[in-house]
N, C-alpha and C positions, 0 to 999 in steps of 0.2 A: 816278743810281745809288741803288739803294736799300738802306736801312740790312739788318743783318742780322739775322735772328731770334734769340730767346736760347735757350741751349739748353735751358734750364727754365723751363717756362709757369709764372710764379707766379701765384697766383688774385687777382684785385681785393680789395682790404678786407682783409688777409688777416689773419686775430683777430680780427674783427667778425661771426662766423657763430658764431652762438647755438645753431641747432637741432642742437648734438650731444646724443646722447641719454646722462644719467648714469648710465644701466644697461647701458651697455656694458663685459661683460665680469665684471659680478656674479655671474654663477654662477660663475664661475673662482677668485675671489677670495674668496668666501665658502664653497663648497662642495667646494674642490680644498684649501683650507689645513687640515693638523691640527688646528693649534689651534682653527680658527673653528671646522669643522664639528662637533669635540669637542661647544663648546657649545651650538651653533646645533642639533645634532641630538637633543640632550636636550632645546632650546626646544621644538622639532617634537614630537617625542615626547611633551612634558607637554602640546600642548594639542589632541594625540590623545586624549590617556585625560582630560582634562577632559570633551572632547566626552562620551566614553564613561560620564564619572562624572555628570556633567548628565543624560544622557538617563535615567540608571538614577534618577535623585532622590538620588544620594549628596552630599549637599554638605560634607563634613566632606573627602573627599574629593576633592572638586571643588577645593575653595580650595588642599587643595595642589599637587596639580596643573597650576593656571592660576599660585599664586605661583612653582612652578619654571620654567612656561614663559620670564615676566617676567625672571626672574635668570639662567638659562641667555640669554636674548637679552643680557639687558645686559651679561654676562661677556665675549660675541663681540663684542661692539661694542667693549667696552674693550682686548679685544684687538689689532680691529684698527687702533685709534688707536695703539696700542704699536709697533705693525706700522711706522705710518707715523712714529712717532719716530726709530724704529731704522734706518728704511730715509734715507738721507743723500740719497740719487739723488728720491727723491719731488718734491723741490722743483721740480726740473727739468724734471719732465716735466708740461704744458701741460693745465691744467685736474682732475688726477688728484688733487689731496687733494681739492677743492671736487667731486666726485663720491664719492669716497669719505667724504666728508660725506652728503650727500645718502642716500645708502644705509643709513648708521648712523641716519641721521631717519627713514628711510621704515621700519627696522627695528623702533625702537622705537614707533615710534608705528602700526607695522602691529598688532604682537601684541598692544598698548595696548586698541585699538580693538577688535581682534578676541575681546578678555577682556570688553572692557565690552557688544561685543554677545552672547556666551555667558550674559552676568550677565543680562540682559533678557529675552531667549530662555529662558532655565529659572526664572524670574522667584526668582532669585536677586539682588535688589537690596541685601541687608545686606552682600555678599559686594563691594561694590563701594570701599567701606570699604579692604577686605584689598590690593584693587590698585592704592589710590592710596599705599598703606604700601608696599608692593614696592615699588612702580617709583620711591617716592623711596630707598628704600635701595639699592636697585641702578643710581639717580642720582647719589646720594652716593660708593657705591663708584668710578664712572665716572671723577667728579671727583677721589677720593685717585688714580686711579693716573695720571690728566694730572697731577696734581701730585709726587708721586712714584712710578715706576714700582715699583716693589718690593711698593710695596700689591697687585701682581696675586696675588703669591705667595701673599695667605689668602683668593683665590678659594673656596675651598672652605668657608669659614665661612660664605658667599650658603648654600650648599645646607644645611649644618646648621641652620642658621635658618629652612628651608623649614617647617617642620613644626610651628611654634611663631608660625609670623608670623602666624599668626590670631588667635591668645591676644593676641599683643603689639599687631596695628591695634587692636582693644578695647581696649587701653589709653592710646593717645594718638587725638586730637578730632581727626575730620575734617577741620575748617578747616587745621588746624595742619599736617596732611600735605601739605595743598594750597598750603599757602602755602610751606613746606620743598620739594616739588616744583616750583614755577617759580621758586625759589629758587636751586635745583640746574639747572635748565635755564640761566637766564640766567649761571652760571657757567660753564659748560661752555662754551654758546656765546663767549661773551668769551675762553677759553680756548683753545681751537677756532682763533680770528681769529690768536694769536699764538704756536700750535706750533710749537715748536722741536724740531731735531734733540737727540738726548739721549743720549749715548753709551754709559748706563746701559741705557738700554730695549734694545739691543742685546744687551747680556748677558740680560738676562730675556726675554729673546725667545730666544735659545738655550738659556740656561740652564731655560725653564719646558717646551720641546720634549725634553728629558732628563730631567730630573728632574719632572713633572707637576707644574710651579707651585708645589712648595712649599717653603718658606724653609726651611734648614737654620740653626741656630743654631751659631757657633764656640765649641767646646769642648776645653782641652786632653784628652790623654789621659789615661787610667784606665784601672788595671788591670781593673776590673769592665768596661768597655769592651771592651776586647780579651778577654776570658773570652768574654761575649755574643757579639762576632764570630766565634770560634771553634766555638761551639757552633751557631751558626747557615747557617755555611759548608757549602755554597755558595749558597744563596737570597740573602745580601746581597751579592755581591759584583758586582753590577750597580750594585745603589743605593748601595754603601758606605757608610758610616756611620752614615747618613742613618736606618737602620732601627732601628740600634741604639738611635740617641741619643731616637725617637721613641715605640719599648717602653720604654725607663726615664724621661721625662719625661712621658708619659699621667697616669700612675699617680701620678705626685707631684703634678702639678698639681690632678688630680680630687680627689686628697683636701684641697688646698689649694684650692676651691674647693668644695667641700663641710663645711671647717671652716667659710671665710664665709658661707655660705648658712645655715648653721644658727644661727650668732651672732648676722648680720643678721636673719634671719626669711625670707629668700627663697624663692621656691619656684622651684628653679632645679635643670633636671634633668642632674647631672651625669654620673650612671652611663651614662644616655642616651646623650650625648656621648661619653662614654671608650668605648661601644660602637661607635658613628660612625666616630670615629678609628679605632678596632685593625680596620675592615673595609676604611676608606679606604688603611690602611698595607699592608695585605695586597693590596688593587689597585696601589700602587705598585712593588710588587716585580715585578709584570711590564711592568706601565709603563717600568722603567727596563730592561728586560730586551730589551723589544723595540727602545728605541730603541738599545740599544747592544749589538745583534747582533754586529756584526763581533767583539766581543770574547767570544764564544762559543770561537772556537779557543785564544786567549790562556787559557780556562778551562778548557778540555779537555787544552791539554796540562800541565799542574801535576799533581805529582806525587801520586798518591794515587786517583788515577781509572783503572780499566782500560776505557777506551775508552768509546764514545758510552753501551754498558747502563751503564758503572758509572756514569757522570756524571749520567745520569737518577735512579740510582738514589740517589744523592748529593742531589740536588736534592729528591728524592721525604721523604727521612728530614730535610731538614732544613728543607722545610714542616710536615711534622707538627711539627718541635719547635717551631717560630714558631708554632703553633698550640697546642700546651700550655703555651707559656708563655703569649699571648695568655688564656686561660683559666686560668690559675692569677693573673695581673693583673685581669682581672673581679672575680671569684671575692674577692680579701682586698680590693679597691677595695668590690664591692658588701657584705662583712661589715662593713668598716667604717663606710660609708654610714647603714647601717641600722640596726649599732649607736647611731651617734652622732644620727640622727633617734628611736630608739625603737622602732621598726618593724620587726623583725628578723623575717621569713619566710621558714623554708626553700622555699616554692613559688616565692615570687618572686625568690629566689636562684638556683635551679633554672632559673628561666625566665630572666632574664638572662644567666647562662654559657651556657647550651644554644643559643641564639638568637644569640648574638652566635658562637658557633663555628661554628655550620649556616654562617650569612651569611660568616665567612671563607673556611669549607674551599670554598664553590660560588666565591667571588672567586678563591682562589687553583685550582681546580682549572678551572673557564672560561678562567683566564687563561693557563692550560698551552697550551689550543689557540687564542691567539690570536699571529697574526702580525705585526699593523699596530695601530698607535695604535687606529685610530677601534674596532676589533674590545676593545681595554683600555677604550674609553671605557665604550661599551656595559653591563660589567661592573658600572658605577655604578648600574647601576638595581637590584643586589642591595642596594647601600645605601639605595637610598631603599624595597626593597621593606621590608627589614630594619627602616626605621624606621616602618614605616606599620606594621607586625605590631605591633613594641613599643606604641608611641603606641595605636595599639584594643584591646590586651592590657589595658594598666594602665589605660586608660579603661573596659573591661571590670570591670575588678577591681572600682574603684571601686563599679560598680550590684550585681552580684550577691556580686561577693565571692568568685569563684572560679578557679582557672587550671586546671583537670581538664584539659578538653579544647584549651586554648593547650598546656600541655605536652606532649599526645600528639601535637600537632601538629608541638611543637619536636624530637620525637623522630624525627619522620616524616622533616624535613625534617635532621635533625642525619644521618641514615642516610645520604638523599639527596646530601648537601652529601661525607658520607667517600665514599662511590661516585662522586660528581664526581671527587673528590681523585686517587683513584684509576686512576681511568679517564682522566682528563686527562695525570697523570704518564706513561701509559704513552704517552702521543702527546706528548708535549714533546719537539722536534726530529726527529719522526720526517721523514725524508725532506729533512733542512737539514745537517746533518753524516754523515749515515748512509757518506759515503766515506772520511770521517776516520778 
């Protein structure tokens, strides 16, 4: 009599077959997720226009460029290690952290590679300098946020930093990067071997898909508080607070870091920064707008709006006033600036406000027609266009000593950005509530 077959053929060896392949499913996982593609596609994107800034002989602009590529990757990779914190089921499933390992290695050390043969290739060799300083500081980043996740939230300091990490790789000795860089690696890895589920990374994994990663500080209320939300309503009331507490602590910090700059002796460009921020706060306003659609009718029916025109048009008046106040904060941030250096120019007062307003009115009027994250991300490359104008402006200055034609450009561009504004309002939810 012979025995009976089982009803499932189990394979011989079975977890002894090696040849799966770790990229199975990588496009899914990095190019279907918000958040990764957010950064991964600005990766992509900067070492497009590096190509493009190589081929032309720009290497001022080459190096920023190639150091955003480096930190947009290393933001996705930190990502999705966060991913895999948050997610509790990971462990479970058979070989999937130890590829999504793999992928994070073949990530960074793709663009790595693919920088250092750019640098060769346009025999840009001093520039090689610059990318052993990124990709340890976007190493370092790596490692705060495996050690605590909430580090993700000043994701966005990587990019303000872009434009300045050339000044600062001159400043610290090659060896020293290099040895800080497999410093940073061999902690990672070590760290890597013994990830834990973190109950935290869960929240900033939701919490950075809503609100665009960035920390809110807790503050009681104030009446100056609720004044500003009021006068700003309805543009904040996606982001909540969040925008408020953001416009009145710019402004106090810049000047509180431009008292110590001037004490210490630094040259540390703050107005810069306070510009950065009031373009990056103006992309969050649709950032949080988009992720939290559904409550678009929640806002149209409050009382005060006659229906989907008046709501537009609501939303239209109370960009503009986020936008003069945003400029009237420049504006007494950059007199005081100037006074307290000595340096006081109306031209490059002029060119400050004007340039920092063109950059929000086109943020916030782009972001009028945009419907999905990745179309908000996009949006950021007014900020980096915004700081490449300033940063050749004031290096400008420097040689001839002139802004004539920077200002007629900020005027060009200031027209541009109100006709964005414009033109964007009138298409804000056209065709998404139009039954309401």
């Amino acid at each position: 009599m012979s025995s009976a077959k089982p009803l499932v053929q189990v394979p011989e060896k079975l977890g002894t077959h090696h040849s799966i392949n770790p990229f199975n499913g990588m496009l899914r996982l990095w190019l279907f997720d918000v958040g990764s593609v957010s950064f991964l596609g600005t990766g992509i994107f900067g070492l497009v226009l590096s190509i493009l800034a190589g081929w032309a002989g720009q290497k001022e602009s080459f190096d920023i460029f190639i150091a955003m590529a480096i930190v947009s990757t290393s933001a996705a990779v930190a990502w999705q290690l966060i991913r895999l914190m948050a997610n509790e089921c990971s462990i479970l499933i058979p070989r999937y952290r130890q590829n999504v390992f793999i992928q994070c290695e073949v990530m960074l050390i793709g663009v790595f590679s693919l920088a250092v043969l750019l640098c060769v290739l346009y025999d840009f060799t001093s520039s090689l300098s610059l990318l052993v300083f990124a990709q340890g500081i976007s190493l370092g980043f790596i490692l705060l946020c495996l050690l605590q996740t909430q580090w993700f939230y000043s994701s966005f300091l990587l990019f303000i930093l872009v434009p300045f990490s050339s000044t600062l790789a001159e400043q610290v000795p090659l060896w020293l990067s290099i040895i800080v860089l497999f410093v940073f690696v061999v902690l990672i890895w070590r760290r890597c071997l013994v990830l834990p589920w973190r109950v935290e990374a869960r929240s900033v994994y939701l919490n950075g898909l809503e609100m665009g990663w960035f920390w809110l500080p807790s503050l009681q209320s104030m009446r100056i508080l609720s004044r500003l939300e009021r006068y700003l309503h309805p543009v904040n009331f996606f982001i909540g607070p969040m925008l408020t507490v953001l416009l009145l602590l710019l402004p106090v910090l810049t000047i509180g870091l431009g008292i110590a700059s001037h004490e210490l002796h630094w040259d540390f460009p703050v107005l810069l920064l306070l510009a950065q921020f009031s373009v990056i706060s103006c992309s969050l306003v649709h950032w949080s707008r988009v992720q939290r659609s559904r409550a678009t009718e929640l806002l149209l029916l409050m009382p005060g709006f006659d229906g989907r025109a008046g709501l537009v048009k609501a939303f239209a008046r109370g960009q503009q006033r986020l936008l003069f106040f945003i400029g009237i904060g420049i504006l007494c941030c950059s007199l005081f600036i100037t006074w307290l250096d000595g340096d006081l120019s109306l031209p490059l007062l002029a060119h400050l406000v004007m340039s920092t307003y063109w950059a929000c009115a086109l943020v916030l009027g782009l972001g009028c027609l945009c419907r999905r994250v990745l179309q908000v991300s996009l949006t950021m490359l007014v900020v980096l266009g915004h700081s490449l104008w300033v940063s050749i402006s004031l290096a400008a200055l420097q040689h001839d000593g002139s802004l004539f034609y920077w200002l007629l450009g900020d005027l060009l561009l200031l027209i541009l950005g109100q006709m964005a504004l414009f033109w964007g309002s009138k298409k804000l939810w056209q065709g998404d509530i139009t039954g309401l």
